[in-house]
N, C-alpha and C positions, 0 to 999 in steps of 0.2 A: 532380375532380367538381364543385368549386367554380365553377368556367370555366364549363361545361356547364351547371347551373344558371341562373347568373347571363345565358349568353346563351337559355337556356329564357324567361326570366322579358320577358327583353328582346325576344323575337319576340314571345310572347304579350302583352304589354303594348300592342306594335305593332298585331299581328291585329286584336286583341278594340276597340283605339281605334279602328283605320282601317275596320271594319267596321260600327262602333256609330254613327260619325260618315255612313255610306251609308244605314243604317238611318234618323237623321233624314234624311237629305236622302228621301230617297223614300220610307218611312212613314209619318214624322210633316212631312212639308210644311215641311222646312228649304232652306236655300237651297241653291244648285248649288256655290256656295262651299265651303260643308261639305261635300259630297262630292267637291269635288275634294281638299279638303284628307285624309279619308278613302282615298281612293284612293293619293293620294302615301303615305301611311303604312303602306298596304297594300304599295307597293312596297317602301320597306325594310322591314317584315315581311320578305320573301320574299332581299332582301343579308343582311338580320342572320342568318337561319338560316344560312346557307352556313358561317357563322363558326364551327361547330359542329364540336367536336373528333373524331366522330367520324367515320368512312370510308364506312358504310355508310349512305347515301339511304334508304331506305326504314325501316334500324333507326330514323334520328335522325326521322322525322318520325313514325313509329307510338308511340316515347318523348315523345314533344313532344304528340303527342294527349292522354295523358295530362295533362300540365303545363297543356294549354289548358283542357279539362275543368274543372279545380280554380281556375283563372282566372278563368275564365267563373263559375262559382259565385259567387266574390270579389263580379266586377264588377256582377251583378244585386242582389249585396246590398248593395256599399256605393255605387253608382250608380243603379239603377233603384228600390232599395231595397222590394227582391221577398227577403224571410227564408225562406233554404233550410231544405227540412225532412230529415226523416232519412232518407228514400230518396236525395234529394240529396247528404247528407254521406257516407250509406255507399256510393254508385256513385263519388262523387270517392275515399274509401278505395281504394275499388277499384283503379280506376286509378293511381292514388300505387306501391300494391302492383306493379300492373302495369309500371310506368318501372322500379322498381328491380329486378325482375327483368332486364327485357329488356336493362340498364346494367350488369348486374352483368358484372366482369373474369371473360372468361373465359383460360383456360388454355392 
């Protein structure tokens, strides 16, 4: 579960940079530089999942929703630095709740 985690953390790290980084380039009027660099990052987002221990395509990215949810939360607060309130922390519960169901060893 360790593995799984740690490559969770590492595509969402990916996503949530290489998408933040398109975001400047084409919201906020950054340069094209920054979104190529964005985009590249967005590409490994999409290698680093594959690395994912488990078999099932659609269990491993409907789990990963989760993980990005809670990510995403993270990064507005400690980057955009936007203070999630309590609807924010208990839909991230939520979803938390949701990964480890859908993770749990089945039989």
């Amino acid at each position: 579960m360790l593995k799984a985690f740690i490559i969770f953390f590492l595509a969402g790290l990916a996503e949530i940079s290489g998408g933040y980084l398109i975001w400047k380039w084409l919201r906020e009027g950054g340069s094209i530089g920054i979104g190529i660099i964005g985009g590249v990052i967005l590409f490994l987002y999409g290698v680093i999942a594959t690395f994912q221990v488990f078999s099932s395509f659609g269990r491993v990215y409907a789990a990963y929703g989760g993980v990005f949810i809670v990510m995403s939360i993270l990064w507005g607060w400690w980057i955009d630095k936007k203070t999630p309130d309590l609807f924010d922390w208990g839909g991230a519960l939520i979803c938390i709740v949701g990964v480890f169901i859908m993770l749990w060893p089945r039989g």
